[in-house]
N, C-alpha and C positions, 0 to 999 in steps of 0.2 A: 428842191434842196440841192446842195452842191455835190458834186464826185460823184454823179449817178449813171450810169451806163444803160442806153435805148437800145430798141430792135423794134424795128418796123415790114412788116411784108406786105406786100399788094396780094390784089385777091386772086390770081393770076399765079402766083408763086407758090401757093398755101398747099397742100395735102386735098383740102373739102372746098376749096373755092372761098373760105373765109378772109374776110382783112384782122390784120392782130397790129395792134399797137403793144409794147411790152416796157417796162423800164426798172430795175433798179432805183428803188434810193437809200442813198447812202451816207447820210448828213448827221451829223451831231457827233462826233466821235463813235465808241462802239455801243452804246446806246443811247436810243431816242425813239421813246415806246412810240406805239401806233396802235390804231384801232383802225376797223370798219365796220362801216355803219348806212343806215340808209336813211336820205335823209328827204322828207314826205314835204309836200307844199308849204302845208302849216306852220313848218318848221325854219321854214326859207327866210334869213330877215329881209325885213323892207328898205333898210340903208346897212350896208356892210361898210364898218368900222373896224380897220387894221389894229390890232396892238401890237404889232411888230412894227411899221413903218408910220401909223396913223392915215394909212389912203382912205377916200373916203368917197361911198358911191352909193347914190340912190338904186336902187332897183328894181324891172321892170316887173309889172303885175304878172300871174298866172304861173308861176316856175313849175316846171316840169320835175315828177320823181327821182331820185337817180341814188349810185351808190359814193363811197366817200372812205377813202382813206389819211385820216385829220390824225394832228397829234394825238397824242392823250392828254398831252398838257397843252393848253390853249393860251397860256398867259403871256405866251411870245410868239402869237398867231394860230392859225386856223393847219396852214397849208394840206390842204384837200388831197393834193397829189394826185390823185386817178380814181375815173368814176365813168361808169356811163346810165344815160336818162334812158328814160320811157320811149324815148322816140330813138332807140339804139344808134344813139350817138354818142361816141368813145372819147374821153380826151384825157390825156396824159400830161400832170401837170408840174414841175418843167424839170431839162434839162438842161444843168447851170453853164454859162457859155461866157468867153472872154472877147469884147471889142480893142479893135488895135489904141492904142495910145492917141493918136492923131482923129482917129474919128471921135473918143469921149473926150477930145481937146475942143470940137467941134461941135457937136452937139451931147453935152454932158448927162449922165443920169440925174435922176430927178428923185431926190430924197423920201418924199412922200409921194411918188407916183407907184401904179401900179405893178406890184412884183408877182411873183411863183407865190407865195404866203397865201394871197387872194384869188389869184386868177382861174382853179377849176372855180369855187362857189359862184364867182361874179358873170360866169361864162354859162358851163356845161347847162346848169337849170333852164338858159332859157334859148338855145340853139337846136334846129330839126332838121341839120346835117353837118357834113366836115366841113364844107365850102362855109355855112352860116357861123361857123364856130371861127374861121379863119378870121371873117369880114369882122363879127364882134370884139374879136381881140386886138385885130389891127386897129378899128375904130378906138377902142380904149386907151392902145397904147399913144396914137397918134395923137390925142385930144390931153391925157393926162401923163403922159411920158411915164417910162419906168424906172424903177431903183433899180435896174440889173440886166445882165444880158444871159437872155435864155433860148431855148428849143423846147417847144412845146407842140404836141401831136394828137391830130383830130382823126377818128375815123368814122365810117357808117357802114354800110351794106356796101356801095360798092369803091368808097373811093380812101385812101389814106394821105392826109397831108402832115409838111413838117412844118412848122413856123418859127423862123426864127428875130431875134430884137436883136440890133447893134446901135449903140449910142443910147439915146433920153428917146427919140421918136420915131428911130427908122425902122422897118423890118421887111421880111421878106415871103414869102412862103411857096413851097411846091407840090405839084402835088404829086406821089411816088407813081412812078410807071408800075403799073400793074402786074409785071412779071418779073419785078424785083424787090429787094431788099434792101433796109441799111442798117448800117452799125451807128449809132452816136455816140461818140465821147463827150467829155465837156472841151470841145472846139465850134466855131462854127466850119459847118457842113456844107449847107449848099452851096454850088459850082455854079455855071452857066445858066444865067437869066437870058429869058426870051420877052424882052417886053410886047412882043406882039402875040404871045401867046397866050389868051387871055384863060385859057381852059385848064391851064399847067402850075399859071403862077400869077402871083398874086402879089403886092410890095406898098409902102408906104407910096403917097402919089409922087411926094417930091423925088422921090430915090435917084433916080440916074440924074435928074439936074444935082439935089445935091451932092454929086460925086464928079459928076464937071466942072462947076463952080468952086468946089474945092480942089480938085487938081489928084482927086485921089484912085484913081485908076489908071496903072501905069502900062496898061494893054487895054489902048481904046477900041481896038479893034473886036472885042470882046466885052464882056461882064462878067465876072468870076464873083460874085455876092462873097465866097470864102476870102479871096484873096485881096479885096480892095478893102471887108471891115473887120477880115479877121486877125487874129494872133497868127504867130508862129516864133513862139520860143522857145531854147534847149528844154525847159521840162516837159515841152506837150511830146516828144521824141521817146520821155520816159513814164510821162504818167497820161497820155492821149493818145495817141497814134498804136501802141502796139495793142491795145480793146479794138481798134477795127481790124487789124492785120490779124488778131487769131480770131474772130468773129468770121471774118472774109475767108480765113484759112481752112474753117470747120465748113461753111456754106462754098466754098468753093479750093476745095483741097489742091485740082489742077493746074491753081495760078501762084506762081512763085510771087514774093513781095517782102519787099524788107519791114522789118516791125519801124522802123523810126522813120517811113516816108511820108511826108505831109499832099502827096501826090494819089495817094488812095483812092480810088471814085467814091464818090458820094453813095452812088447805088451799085447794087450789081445783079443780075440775072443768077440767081444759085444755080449747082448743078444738077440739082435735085431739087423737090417742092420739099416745101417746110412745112413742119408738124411744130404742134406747142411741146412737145419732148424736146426741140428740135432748141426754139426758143429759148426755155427750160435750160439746157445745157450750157448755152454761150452765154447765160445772165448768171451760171452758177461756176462758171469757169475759170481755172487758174493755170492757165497754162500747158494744160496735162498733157504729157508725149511731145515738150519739147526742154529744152536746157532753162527754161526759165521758170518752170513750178518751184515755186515756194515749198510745196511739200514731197517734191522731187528727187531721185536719186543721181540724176544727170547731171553735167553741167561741172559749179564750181558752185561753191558759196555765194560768191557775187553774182552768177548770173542768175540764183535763184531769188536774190532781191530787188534783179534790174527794172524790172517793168513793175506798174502796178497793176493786179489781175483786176478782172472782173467780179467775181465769187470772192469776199473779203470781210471782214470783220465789221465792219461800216455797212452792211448790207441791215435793212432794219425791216424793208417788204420790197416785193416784190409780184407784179403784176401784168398780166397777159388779156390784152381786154377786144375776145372775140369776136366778132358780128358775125352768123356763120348766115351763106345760101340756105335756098330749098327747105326753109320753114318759114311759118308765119311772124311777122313783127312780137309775136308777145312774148314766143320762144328761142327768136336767132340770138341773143345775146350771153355771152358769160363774161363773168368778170373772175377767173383766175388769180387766187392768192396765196403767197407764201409770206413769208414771217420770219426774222431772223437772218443767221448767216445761211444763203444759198447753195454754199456745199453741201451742207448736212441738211434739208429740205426737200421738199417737193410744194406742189401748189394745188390748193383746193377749188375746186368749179365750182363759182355759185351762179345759180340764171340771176342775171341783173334782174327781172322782173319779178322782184321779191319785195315785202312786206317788211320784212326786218331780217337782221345778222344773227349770230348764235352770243349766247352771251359771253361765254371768252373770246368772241373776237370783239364783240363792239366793248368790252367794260376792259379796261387795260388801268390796273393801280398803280404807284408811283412805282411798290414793292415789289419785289422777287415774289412770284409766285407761279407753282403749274397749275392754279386754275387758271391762269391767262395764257391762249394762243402765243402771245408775242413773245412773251417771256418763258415759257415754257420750250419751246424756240432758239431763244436765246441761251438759257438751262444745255442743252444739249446741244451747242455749238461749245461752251465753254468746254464740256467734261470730252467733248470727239477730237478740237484741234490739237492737244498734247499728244492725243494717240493716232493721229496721222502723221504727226512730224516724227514719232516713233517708229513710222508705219506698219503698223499692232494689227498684223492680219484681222484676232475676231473682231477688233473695234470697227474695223473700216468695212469689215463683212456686214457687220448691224447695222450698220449707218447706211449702206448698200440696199439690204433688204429692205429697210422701210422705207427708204424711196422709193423701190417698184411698190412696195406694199401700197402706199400715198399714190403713183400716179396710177393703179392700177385699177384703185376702189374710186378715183376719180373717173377713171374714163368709164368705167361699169356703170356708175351712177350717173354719166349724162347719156350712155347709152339705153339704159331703162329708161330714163325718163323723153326719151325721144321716143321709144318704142307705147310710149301711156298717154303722152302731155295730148293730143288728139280725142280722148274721151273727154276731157272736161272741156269747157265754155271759156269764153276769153274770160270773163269776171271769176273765173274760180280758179285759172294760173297761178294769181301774183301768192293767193295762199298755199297754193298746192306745189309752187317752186320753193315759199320761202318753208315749207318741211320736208324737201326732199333736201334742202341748202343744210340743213339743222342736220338732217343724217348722213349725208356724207363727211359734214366736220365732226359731226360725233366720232363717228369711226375712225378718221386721220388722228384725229386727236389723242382717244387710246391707243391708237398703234405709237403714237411717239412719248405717250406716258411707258410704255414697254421698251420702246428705246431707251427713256433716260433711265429707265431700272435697270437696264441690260449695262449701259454706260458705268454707273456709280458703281456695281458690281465686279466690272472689270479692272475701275480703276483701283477699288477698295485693296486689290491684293497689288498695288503698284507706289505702293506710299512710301516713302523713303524709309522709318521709324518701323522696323522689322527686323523680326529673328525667330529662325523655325525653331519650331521644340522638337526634344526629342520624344520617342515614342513612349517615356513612361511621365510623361507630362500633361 
């Protein structure tokens, strides 16, 4: 989906040695329900048939289990958006990306080729690493070109790639140096291609001839994949570039950097290892502690609307999809979810190697309601941004609280179940994850039905339509 903000770490950079893929999506105005769900062999079709573009793709026998965050409404596609299989392979599926003029002049998108809508379903099921995830997607895009230009992110146990499409057939992919990070906006990202490094990177075959043959590399001396198919226009200065400059600036506080430089590296080495709190943060981020928070007291008026944050209104889930070391394949995997707008959130740990979701998170109705995760979510982002822009000490206090309260009953419950998952057998996990998955949501979920009671409460006495009485009334 478009407007969504990545975070990528290598396992090398991480806290526990884990790789984490993470991304925001942020598509559809300020809403556009979501579910997740798990989606079993049986279940897998045998041709996948677009209703958003009409692509259209046989596919291969035996699909692997995995998890899936799809609309809720399907009548204008599927888009899966992030998930990882049985064989704790991660992909994150996409972020929306802009090719320069002159390259989609060149090799144009392809109206019924394969986009973000399709590409976790038609991928992740049937891929048994990051590398394998790369090859199948570059295969597809190459063979049936795509409607769009995207960043899309594979990980496993030990390796994190990024992939990116510019034009109808080309693209690129690297794979992240191990003791770093990146921020993705919707730009493309990668920097310097190594064509002879066959371990790092990965690219449509034709790529460097067709950038010879077309004349579109103005520093032959090099290959800059950003700068020969990327954009670079006044708005990516205000709605691109300043997501990696405070992302970069939180992971690496001691490097000065202008927010509006398209000069940014791709990667960076943090100064510190990264936690999923860590992650967490910079995907729920608006700027805070510098003159450009929207809900800020610094600054000016305009500077609080110059950039567009990260953490925003348009935020509808959000996902952190861990491969960790130092356990067995059936338990290194989480798939990290949140729901709604990201400031007022936190993210729930489910072991990807689960049977089924809790039922308000896979059933999402058209309607308002707090039996649904997503919307109950959305419910207490409504009633908290009037009382941040207020900045309503106990509102921002409660909204505070239950997000340690959220990340806290999360990290406890993947800690017990690290400290048990070893008495049972491999065949008694996928049940024994999917009900510890069912009580850790249970619990986030009434702490944030408390929040919205706590919210309605506060606002009740803030209503415009008042007048104290006196004491003999």
């Amino acid at each position: 989906m478009s407007s969504c903000t990545a975070v990528l770490v290598g396992k090398k950079a991480t806290v526990d040695g884990s790789t984490m893929i993470a991304r925001n999506e942020d598509a559809g105005g300020g809403i556009n329900a979501k579910r997740f769900i798990v989606v079993k062999p049986e279940d897998q079709p045998k041709t996948y048939i677009s209703t958003f573009n009409n692509f259209q793709l046989k596919l291969p026998a035996n699909p692997l289990r995995y998890t899936e965050t799809p609309c809720a409404d399907l009548r204008n596609g599927r888009w899966g958006e992030s998930g990882i299989n049985t064989d704790n392979v991660a992909m994150s599926a996409t972020e929306t990306e802009f090719t320069n003029t002159t390259t989609l002049g060149l090799d144009p998108l392809v109206d019924d080729g394969i986009g973000e809508e399709a590409m976790l379903t038609v991928v992740l099921p049937y891929i048994h690493s990051a590398r394998e995830g790369v090859q199948r997607l570059g295969e597809l895009v190459t063979k049936y070109g795509t409607c769009e230009s995207n960043g899309i992110a594979f990980s496993d146990q030990n390796e994190v790639w990024y992939f990116e499409t510019v034009g109808g057939h080309h693209w690129a992919a690297e794979r992240i140096p191990d003791d770093t990070y990146v921020i993705a906006p919707n730009q493309t990202g990668i920097q310097e291609i190594d064509f002879n490094d066959s371990q790092h990177f990965m690219y449509s075959a034709d790529l460097k001839e067709f950038a010879e043959k077309n004349h579109l590399n103005k520093r032959p001396d090099s290959f800059n994949f950003r700068d020969i198919f990327g954009e670079d226009v006044q708005s990516d200065h205000y709605y691109n570039t300043p997501r990696v400059w405070y992302g970069q600036k939180y992971l690496n506080p001691e490097i000065k950097q202008d927010p509006q430089s398209r000069t940014m590296p791709f990667s960076r080495v943090p100064a510190h290892l990264v936690s999923i709190e860590d992650v967490a943060f910079i995907l729920s981020s608006h700027y805070q502690g510098t003159d450009f928070d929207p809900y800020g007291k610094t600054g000016t008026p305009e500077t609080r609307q110059r950039y567009r944050p990260i953490g925003m209104n348009r935020n509808q889930e959000m996902h952190i999809l861990q491969i960790r070391p130092d356990f067995p394949a059936e338990h290194a995997a989480i798939h990290w979810l949140a729901e709604g707008v990201n400031i007022f959130n936190s993210p729930v740990p489910f072991f990807a190697n689960c049977l089924d979701t809790p039922k308000n998170f896979k059933e999402t109705p058209e309607r308002t309601t707090t039996e649904s995760f997503y919307w109950l979510n959305k419910l207490i982002a409504m009633l908290a941004d009037p009382f941040f822009a207020e900045h309503d000490l106990a509102a921002m206090t409660a909204v505070s609280e239950s997000r340690k309260f959220g990340f806290a009953k999360g990290r406890s419950a993947v800690t017990k179940a690290d400290q048990e998952f070893a008495e049972l057998s491999k065949a008694e996990l996928p049940k024994w994850h999917t009900k510890i998955n069912n009580e850790v949501a249970a619990a986030i979920t009434d702490n944030l039905k408390d929040l919205l009671n706590q919210l309605v409460l506060l606002r009740a006495e803030k209503m415009v339509p008042t007048f104290e009485k006196g004491g003999e009334l």
